[in-house]
DODREN-673641 format. One line per field, with one value per residue: x, y, z of N, C-alpha, C in turn. Coordinates in steps of 0.001 Angstrom, whole numbers. Example, Ala and Ser with C-alpha at 12.3 -4.5 7.8 and 13.67 -1.06 7.14 Angstrom:
BEGIN
n_c1 = (13190,12850)
n_c2 = (-5690,-2250)
n_c3 = (7800,7080)
ca_c1 = (12300,13670)
ca_c2 = (-4500,-1060)
ca_c3 = (7800,7140)
c_c1 = (13200,12900)
c_c2 = (-3300,30)
c_c3 = (7800,7870)
END
This chain:
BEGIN
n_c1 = (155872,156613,159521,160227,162468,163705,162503,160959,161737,159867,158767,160435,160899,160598,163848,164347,163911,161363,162203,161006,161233,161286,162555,165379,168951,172239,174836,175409,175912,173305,169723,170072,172444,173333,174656,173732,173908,173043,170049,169006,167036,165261,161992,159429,156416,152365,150627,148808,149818,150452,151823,154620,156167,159714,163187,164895,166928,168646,168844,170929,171875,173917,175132,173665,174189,172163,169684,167568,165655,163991,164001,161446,160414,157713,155175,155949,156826,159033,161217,160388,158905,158597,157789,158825,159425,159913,160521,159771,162481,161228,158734,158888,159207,161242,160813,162223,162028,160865,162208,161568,160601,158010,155443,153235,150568,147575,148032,146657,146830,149291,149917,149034,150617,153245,155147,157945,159772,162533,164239,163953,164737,163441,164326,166197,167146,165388,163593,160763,159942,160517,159247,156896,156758,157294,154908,153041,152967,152544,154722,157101,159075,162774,164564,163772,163888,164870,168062,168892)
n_c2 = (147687,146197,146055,146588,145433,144403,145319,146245,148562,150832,149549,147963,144318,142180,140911,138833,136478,138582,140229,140711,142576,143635,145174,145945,144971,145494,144299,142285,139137,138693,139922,140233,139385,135840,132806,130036,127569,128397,128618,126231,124388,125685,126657,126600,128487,129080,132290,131812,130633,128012,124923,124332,122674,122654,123831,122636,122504,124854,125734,126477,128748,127777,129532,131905,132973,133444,132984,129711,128043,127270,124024,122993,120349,118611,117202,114654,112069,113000,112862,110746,109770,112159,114942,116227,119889,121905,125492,128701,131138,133598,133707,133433,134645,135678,136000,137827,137832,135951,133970,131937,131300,132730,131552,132120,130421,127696,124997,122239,123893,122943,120567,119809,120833,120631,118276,116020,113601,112499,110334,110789,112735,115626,116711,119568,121702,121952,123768,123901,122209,123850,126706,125818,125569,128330,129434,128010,128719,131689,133434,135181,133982,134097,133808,136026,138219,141364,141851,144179)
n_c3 = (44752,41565,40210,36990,35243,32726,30895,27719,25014,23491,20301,19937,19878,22249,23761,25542,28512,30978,33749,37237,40166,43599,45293,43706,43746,43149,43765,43242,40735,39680,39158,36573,35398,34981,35728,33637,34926,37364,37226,36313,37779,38802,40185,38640,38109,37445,36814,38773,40969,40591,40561,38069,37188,36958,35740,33636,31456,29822,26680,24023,20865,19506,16951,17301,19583,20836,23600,22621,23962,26767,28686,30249,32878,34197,35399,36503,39376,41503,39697,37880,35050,34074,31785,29520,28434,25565,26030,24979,25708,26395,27470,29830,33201,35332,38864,40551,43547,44802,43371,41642,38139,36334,34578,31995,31693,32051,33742,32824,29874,29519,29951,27396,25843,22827,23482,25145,26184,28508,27236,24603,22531,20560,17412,18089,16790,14508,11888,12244,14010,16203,15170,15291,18664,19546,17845,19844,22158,21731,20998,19265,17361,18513,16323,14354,15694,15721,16789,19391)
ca_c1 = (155643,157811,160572,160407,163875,164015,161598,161585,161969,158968,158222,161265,160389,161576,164232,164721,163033,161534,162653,160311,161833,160866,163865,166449,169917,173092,175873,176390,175936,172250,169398,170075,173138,173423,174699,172909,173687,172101,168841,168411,166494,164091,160958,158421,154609,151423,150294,148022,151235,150291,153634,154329,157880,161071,163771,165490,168150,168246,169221,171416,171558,175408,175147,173654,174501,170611,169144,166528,164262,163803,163263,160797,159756,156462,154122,156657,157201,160247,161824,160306,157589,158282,157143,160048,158251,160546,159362,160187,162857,160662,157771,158965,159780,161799,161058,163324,162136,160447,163264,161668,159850,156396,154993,151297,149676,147418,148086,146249,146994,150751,149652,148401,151467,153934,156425,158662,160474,163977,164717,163246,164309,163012,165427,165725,166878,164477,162723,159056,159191,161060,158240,155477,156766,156884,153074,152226,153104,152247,155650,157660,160931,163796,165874,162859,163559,165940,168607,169374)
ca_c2 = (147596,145316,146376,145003,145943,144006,146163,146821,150179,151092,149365,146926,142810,141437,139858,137625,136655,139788,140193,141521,142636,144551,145336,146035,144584,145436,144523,141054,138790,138752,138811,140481,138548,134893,131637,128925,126308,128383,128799,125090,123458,126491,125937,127551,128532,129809,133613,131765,130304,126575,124556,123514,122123,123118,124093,121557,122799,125759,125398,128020,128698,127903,129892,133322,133072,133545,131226,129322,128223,126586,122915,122510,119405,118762,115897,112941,112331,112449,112971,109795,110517,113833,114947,117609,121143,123607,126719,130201,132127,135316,133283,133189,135821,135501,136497,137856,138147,134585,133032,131204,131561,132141,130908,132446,129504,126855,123626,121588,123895,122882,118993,119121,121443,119749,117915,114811,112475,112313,109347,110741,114375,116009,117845,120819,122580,121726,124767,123570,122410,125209,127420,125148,125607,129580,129303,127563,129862,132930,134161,135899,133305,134780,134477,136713,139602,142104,142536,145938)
ca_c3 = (43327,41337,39055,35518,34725,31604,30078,26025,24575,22767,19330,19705,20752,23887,23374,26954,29860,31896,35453,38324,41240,44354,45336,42869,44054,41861,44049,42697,39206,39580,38840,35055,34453,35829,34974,33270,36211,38744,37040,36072,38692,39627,39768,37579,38351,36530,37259,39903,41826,40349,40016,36508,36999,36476,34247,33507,30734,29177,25487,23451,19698,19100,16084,17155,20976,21772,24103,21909,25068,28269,28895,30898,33138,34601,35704,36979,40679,42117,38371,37266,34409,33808,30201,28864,27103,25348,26330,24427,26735,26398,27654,30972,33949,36584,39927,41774,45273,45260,43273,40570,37097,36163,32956,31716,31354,32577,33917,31601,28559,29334,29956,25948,24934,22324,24459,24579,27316,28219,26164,23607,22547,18991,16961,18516,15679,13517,11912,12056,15315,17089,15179,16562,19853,19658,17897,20884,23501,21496,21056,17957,17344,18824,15164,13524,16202,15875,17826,19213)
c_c1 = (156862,158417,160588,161382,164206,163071,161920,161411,160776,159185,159042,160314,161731,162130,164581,163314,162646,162010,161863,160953,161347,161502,164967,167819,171222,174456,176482,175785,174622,171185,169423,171267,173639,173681,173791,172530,172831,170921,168336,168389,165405,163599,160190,156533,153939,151339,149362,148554,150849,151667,153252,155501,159000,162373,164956,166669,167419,169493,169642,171816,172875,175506,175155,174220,173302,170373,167590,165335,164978,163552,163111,160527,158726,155952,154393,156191,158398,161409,161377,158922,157207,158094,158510,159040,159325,159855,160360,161091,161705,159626,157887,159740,160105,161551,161951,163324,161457,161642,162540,160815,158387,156144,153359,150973,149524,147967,147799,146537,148833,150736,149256,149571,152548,155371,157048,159415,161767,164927,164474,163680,164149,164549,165396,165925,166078,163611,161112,159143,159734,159915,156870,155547,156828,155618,153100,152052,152776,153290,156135,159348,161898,165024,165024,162926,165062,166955,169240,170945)
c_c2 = (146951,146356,146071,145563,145504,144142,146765,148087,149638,150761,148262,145583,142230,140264,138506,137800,138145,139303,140816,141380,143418,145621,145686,145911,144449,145151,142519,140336,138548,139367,139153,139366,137035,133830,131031,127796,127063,128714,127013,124220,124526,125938,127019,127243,129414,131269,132735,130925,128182,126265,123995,123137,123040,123576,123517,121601,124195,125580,126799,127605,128882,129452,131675,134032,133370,132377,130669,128960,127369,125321,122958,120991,119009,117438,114467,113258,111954,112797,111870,109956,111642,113637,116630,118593,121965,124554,127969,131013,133071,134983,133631,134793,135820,136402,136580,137631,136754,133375,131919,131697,131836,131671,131048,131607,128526,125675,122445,122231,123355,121356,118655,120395,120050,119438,116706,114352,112084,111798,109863,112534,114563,116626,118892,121951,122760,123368,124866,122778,123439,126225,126907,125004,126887,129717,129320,128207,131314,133442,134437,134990,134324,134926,135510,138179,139688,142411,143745,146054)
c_c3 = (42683,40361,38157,34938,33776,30816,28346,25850,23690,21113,18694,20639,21531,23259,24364,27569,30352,33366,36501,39573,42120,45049,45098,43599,42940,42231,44208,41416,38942,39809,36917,34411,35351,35028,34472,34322,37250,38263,36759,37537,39681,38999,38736,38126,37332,37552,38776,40762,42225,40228,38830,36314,37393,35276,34666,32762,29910,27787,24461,21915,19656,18228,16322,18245,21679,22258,23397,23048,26074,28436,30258,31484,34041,34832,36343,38418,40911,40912,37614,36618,34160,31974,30434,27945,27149,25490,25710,26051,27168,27012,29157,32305,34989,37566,40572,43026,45337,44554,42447,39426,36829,34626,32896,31062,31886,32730,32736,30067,28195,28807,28355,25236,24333,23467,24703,26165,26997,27257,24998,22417,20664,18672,17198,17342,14333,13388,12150,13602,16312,16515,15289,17813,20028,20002,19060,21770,23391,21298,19525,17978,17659,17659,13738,14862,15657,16899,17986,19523)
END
C-alpha cells in the first residue's frame, strides 16, 4: 500500500505535489525534500502509465518562494517539436518507487491544453494566464491558498 506522505490536514489545500511511496525511506534528501535539478528531466505519465513528457523546468515564484508550476514537455521526438505546458505543482505526484510523476489526465486532453514552444514562452507571470492554467487543470492557484 503506498504512502501518501504529503497528505493535507483536514480542511486545509494542498499546498505541493503529493508523494506516494511504498516504502518510506528517510535516510537521505529524498523523496520530501529534493533539488530542483534532480527532478527536471523525469518523466511524467497519466494514471493509465501513458507517457506525457517530461519536466522540463520547474518555475518558482521569486516573490513568495512557492513553486508556481511545472513545465512540462510533450509531443516532439528526440526534443525536437516538443510543445511546453505549465502544469500546477499540486497537479502532479511523484512516485517514489517508479521514480517519476503522474499527471491525471488524458493524452489528448493535454494535446489541446494551453501551451507554447520553446522559442516562444508567455509571460509567466501574467495573472490571467497563470489563472487559465490552474482553471485548466482543476486546481486552486497556489497564491489563493493559505499557507500553514
Amino acid at each position: 500500500m503506498a504512502n501518501f506522505s504529503s497528505s493535507t490536514s483536514s480542511g486545509s489545500a494542498q499546498q505541493g505535489a503529493r508523494i506516494i511511496e511504498s516504502n518510506p525511506n528517510y535516510s537521505g534528501p529524498g523523496p520530501d525534500i529534493m533539488s530542483a535539478d534532480s527532478l527536471q528531466g523525469d518523466s511524467v505519465v497519466n494514471t493509465l502509465g501513458e507517457s506525457l513528457g517530461k519536466i522540463e523546468d520547474i518555475m518558482i515564484d521569486v516573490r513568495s518562494g512557492q513553486i508556481a508550476y511545472a513545465v512540462l514537455s510533450f509531443g516532439g521526438i528526440m526534443g525536437i517539436g516538443d510543445k511546453l505546458f505549465a502544469v500546477p505543482w499540486q497537479a502532479l505526484t511523484l512516485d517514489a518507487d517508479r521514480e517519476c510523476f503522474v499527471l491525471d489526465v488524458e493524452q489528448e486532453r493535454l494535446k489541446n491544453a494551453p501551451g507554447f514552444d520553446k522559442d516562444h514562452w508567455p509571460a509567466m507571470a501574467d495573472p490571467t494566464f497563470a489563472s487559465d492554467i490552474y482553471s485548466y487543470y482543476n486546481r486552486r492557484p497556489y497564491w489563493e491558498q493559505r499557507v500553514v
